[in-house]
C-alpha positions as CSV (number, residue, x, y, z in Angstrom):
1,X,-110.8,-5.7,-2.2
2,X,-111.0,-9.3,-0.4
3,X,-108.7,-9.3,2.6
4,X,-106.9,-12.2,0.9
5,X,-106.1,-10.5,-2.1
6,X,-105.2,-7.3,-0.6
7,X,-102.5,-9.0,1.9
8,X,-101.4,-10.6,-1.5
9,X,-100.7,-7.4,-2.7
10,X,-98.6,-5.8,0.5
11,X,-95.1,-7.3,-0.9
12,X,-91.5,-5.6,0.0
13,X,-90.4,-2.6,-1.2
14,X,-86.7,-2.6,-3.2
15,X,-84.8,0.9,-2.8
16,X,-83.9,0.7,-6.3
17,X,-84.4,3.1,-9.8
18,X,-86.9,1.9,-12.1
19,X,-87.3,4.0,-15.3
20,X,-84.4,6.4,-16.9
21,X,-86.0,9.6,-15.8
22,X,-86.9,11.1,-12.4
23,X,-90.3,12.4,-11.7
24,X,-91.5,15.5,-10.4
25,X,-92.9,15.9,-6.9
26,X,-93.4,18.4,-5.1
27,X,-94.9,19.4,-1.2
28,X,-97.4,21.3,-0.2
29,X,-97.7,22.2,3.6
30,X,-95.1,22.1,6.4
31,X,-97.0,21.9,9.1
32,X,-97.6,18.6,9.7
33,X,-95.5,16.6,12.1
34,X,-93.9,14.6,9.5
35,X,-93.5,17.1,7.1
36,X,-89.9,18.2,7.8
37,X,-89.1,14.0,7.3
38,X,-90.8,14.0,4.5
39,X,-89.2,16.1,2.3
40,X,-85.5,14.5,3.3
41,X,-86.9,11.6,2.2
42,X,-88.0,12.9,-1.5
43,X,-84.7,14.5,-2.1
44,X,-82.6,11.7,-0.7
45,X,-84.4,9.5,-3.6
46,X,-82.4,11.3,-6.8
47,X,-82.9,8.9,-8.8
48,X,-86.6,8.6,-8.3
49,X,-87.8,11.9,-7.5
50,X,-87.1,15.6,-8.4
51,X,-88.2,17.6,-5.7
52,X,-90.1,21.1,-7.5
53,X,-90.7,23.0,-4.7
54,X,-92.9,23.5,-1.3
55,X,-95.8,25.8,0.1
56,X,-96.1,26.4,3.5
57,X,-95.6,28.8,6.4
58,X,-92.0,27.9,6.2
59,X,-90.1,26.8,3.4
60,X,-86.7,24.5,3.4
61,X,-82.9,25.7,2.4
62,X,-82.5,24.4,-1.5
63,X,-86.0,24.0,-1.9
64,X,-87.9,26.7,-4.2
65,X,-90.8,28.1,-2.1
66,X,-93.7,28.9,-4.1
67,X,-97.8,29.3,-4.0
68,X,-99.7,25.9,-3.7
69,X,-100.9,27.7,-7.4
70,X,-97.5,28.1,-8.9
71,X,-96.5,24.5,-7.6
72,X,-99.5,22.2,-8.9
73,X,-98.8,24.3,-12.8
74,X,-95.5,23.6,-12.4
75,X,-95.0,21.7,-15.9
76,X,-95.2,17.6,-15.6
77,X,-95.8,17.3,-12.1
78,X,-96.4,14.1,-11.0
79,X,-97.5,14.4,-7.6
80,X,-97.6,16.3,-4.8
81,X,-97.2,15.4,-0.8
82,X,-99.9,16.8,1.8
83,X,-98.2,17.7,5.0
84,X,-100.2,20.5,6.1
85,X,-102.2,20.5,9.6
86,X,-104.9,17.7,9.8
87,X,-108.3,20.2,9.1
88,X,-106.8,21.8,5.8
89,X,-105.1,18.3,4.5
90,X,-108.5,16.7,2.7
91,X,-109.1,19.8,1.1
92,X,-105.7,20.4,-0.1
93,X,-105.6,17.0,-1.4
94,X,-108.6,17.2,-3.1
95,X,-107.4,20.2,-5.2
96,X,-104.4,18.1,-6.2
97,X,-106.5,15.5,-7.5
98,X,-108.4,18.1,-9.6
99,X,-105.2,19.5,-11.0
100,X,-104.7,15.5,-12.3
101,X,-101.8,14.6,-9.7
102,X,-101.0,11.4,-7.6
103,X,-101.0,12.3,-3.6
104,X,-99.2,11.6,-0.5
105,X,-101.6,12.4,2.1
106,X,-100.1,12.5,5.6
107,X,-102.1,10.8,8.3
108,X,-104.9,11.1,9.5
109,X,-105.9,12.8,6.7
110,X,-109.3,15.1,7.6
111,X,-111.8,15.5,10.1
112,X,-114.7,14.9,8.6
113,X,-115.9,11.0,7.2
114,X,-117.8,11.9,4.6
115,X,-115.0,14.6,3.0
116,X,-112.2,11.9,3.3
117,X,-114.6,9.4,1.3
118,X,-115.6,11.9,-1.0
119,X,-112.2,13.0,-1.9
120,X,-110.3,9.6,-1.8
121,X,-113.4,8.1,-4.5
122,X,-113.2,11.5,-6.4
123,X,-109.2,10.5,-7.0
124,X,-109.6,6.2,-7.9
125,X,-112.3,7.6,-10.3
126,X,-109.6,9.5,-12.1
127,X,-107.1,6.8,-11.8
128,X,-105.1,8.5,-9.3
129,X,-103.2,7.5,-6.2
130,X,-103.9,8.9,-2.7
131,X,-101.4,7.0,-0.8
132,X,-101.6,7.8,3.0
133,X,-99.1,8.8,5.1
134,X,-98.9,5.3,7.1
135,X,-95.0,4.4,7.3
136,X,-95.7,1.0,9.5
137,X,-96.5,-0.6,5.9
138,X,-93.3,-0.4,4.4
139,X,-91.4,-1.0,7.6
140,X,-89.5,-4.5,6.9
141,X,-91.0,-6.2,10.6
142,X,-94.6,-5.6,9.4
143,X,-94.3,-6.5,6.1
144,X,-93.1,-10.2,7.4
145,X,-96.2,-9.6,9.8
146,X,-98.0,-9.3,6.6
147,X,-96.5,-12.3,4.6
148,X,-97.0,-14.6,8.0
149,X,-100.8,-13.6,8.1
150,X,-101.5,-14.0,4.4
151,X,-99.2,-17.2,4.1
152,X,-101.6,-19.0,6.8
153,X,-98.6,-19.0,9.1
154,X,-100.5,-17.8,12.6
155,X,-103.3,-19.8,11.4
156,X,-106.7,-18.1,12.1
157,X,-106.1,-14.8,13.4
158,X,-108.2,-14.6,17.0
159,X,-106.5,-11.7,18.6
160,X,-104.6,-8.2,17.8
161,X,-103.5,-6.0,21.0
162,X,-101.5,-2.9,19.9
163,X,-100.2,0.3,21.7
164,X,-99.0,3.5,20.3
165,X,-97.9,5.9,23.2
166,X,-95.8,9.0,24.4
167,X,-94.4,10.9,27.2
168,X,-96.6,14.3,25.1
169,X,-95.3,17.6,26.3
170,X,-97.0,21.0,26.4
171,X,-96.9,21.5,23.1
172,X,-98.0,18.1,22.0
173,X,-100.8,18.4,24.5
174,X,-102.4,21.6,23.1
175,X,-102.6,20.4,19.6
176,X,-104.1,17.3,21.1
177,X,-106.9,19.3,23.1
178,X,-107.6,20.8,19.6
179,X,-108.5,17.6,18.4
180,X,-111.7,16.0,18.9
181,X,-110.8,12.7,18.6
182,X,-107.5,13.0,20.8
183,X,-104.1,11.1,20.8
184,X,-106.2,8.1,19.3
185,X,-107.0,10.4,16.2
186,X,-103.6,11.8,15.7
187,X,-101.3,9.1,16.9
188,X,-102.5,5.4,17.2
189,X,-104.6,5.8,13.6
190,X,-101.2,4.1,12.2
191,X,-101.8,1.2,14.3
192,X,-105.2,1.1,12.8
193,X,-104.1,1.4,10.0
194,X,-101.9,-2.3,10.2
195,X,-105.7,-3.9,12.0
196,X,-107.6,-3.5,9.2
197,X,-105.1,-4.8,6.8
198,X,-105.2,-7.3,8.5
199,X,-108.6,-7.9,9.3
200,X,-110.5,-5.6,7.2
201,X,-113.0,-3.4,8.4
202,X,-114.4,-4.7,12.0
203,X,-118.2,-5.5,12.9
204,X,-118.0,-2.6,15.4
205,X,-115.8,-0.6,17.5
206,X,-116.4,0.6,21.0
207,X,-114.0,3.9,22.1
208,X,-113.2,4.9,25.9
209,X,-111.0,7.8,27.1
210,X,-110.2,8.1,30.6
211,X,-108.2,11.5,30.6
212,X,-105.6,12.0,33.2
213,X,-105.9,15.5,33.7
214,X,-109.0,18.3,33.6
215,X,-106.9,20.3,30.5
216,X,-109.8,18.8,28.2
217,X,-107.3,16.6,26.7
218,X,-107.9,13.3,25.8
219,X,-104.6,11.4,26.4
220,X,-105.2,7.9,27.6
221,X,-107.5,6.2,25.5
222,X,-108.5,2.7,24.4
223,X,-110.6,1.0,21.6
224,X,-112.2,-2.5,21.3
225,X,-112.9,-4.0,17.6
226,X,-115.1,-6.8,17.1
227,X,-114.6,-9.2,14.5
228,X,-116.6,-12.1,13.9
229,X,-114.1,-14.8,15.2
230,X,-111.5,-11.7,16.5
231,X,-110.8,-8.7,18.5
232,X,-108.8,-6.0,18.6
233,X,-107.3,-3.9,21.5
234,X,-105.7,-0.8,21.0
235,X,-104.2,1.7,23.1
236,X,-103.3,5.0,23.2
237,X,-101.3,7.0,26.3
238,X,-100.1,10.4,26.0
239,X,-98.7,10.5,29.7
240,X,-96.6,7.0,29.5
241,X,-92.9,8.0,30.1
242,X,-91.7,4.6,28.2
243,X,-94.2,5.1,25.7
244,X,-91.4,4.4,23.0
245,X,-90.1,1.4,23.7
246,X,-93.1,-0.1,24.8
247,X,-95.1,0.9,21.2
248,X,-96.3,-2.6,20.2
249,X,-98.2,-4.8,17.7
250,X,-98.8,-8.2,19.2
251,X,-101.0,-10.7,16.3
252,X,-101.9,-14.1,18.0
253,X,-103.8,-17.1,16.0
254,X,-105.1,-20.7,16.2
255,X,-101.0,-21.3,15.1
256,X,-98.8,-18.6,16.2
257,X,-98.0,-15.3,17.5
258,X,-95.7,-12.6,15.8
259,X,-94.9,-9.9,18.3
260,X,-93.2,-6.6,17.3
261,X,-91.7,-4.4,19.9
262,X,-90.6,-1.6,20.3
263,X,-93.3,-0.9,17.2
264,X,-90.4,0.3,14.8
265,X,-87.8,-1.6,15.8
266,X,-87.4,-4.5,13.4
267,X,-87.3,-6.8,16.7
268,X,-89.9,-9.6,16.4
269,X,-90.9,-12.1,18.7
270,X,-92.4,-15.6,16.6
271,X,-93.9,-18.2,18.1
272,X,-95.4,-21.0,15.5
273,X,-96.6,-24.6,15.9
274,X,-94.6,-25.4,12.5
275,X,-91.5,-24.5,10.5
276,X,-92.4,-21.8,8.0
277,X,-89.9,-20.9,5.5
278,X,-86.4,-20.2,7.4
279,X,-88.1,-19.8,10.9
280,X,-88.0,-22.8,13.1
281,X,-91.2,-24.5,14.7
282,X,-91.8,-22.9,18.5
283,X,-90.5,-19.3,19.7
284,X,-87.6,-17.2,18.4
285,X,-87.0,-13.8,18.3
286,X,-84.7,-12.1,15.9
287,X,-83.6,-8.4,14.4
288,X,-84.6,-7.2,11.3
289,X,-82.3,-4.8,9.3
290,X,-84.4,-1.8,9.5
291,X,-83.6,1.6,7.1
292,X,-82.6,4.6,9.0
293,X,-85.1,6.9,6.8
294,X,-88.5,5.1,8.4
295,X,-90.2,7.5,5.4
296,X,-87.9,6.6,2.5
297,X,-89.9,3.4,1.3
298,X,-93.1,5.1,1.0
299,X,-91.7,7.0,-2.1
300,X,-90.2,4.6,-3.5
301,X,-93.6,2.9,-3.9
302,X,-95.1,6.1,-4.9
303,X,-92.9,6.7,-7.7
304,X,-93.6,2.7,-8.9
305,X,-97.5,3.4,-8.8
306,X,-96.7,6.3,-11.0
307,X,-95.1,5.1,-13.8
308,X,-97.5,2.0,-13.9
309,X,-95.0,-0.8,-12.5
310,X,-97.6,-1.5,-9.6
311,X,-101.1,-0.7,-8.3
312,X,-101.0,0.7,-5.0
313,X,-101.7,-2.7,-2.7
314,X,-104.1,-0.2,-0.2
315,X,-107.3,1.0,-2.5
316,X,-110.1,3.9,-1.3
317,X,-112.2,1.1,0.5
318,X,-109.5,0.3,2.5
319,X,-108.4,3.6,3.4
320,X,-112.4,4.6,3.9
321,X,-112.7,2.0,6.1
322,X,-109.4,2.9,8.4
323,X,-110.9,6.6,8.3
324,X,-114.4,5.5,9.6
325,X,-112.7,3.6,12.3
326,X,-110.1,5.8,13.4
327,X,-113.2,8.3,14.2
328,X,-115.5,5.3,15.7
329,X,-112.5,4.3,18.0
330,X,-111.4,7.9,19.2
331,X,-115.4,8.2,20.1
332,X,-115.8,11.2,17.4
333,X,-118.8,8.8,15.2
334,X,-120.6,6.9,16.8
């Protein structure tokens, strides 16, 4: 899909019913980080979603527990959300998609290239959605980021520096050492995720990791990409004690700059060289209402794409492409 055309397709999200009848979902895996969130988000949205069940090590009170084989023959499922640990979620999606359902796949979605690519062309082949786990594109500060770049505001996009950080305790830091990609792989792949929709898939990428510590963890790393008239910083520190509030996305061009920070926020900083729509010409910054469920809009798309209302605005080459540079950056292909 043309850049153009895909940024056309990244519009808001309304928290609203479409449709008389609620859809089956249900989740397989609780490993994953965002797994708990997750599944408060699906049952929060009633009128959307009916929530069949989960699989997993551990299940959730007023949610039937059941074997990932008793959930995906559970009569008129829909789809199913992956939230199992990163080297068992590709798999696990791709028996979804053989069983004929839609799929949330939690980020970063498997280990390997070629098994990601595999499975996530295996499921648009059937006409099914694999919709990653990437909340940053349904939150309301980078969907203006998105409107700005495709509108022309910020001109000709020249620069993108982005960090995605934490204070990681001893916990955080032994599933990190498991990974060979590191905090890159696990953490800043949603920032990633926001360059290439942006700029689509970059010329090349160039990794470094300069660890803090001899643990064989990697947890301070950075990545160049190179566009043809553009490049693209981004950072990732596992041992940065404000690594909250100083998560950013920073987008500067021939005509502007938008600026979020702290990344979820809602606060932007805009500076523009003319008036576009109801923001002034020069620099303002300003709050954007932002939902307290940072996971809720993700479903609410889903269950559009479902019933045919929508296509899902991020396709398999897009999703390919964040894959291959998520690995490229974190130094795991090179």
């Amino acid at each position: 899909m043309k850049r153009r055309s895909f940024l056309l397709a990244c519009g808001s999200t309304a928290f609203a019913a479409s449709g008389s009848s609620t859809l089956r979902i249900g989740q397989i895996g609780t490993e994953h980080a965002h797994a708990a969130g997750k599944m408060v988000a699906m049952r929060s949205l009633t009128e959307l979603w009916e929530v069949v069940g989960v699989t997993g090590p551990e299940g959730y009170e007023g949610v039937k527990s059941m074997t990932e084989e008793e959930l995906l023959a559970v009569p008129d499922l829909k789809a199913v959300a992956v939230e199992t640990r990163v080297e068992a979620s590709c798999a696990t999606a791709r028996r979804g998609i053989e069983a004929g359902k839609h799929v949330h796949l939690d980020k970063p979605g498997a280990l390997k290239h070629d098994e990601f690519k595999s499975m996530r062309l295996e499921a648009e082949k059937r006409g099914l959605t694999v919709q990653m786990g990437y909340m940053l594109r349904y939150n309301p500060a980078f969907e203006l980021l998105f409107q700005a770049v495709r509108e022309g505001w910020l001109g000709e996009i020249t620069e993108i520096d982005a960090a995605m950080g934490k204070l990681a305790n001893g916990s955080t830091r032994g599933a990190i050492r498991k990974l060979e990609g590191g905090g890159m792989f696990e953490l800043a792949c949603h920032v990633m995720d926001a360059v290439v929709t942006i700029l689509g898939k970059p010329q090349s990428v160039t990794g470094f990791s300069t660890p803090t510590r001899d643990d064989g963890v990697q947890d301070n790393q950075m990545a160049v990409l190179k566009y043809a008239k553009a490049t693209a910083v981004i950072r990732c520190n596992h041992t940065d004690p404000f690594g909250g509030p100083r998560r950013r996305f920073n987008v500067t061009g021939t005509e502007g700059t938008f600026e979020i920070v702290p990344l979820e926020s809602g606060k932007v900083n805009l500076s523009i060289t003319k008036a576009r729509g109801s923001y002034k010409k020069g620099a303002q910054s300003f709050q954007l209402d932002v939902p307290k469920d940072r996971y809720a809009a993700e479903f609410v798309d889903l269950a559009k794409i479902v019933r045919g209302e929508k296509k899902h605005a991020w396709d398999a080459a897009h999703d390919i492409a964040v894959h291959e540079t998520v690995l490229r950056a974190a130094g795991v292909w090179k």
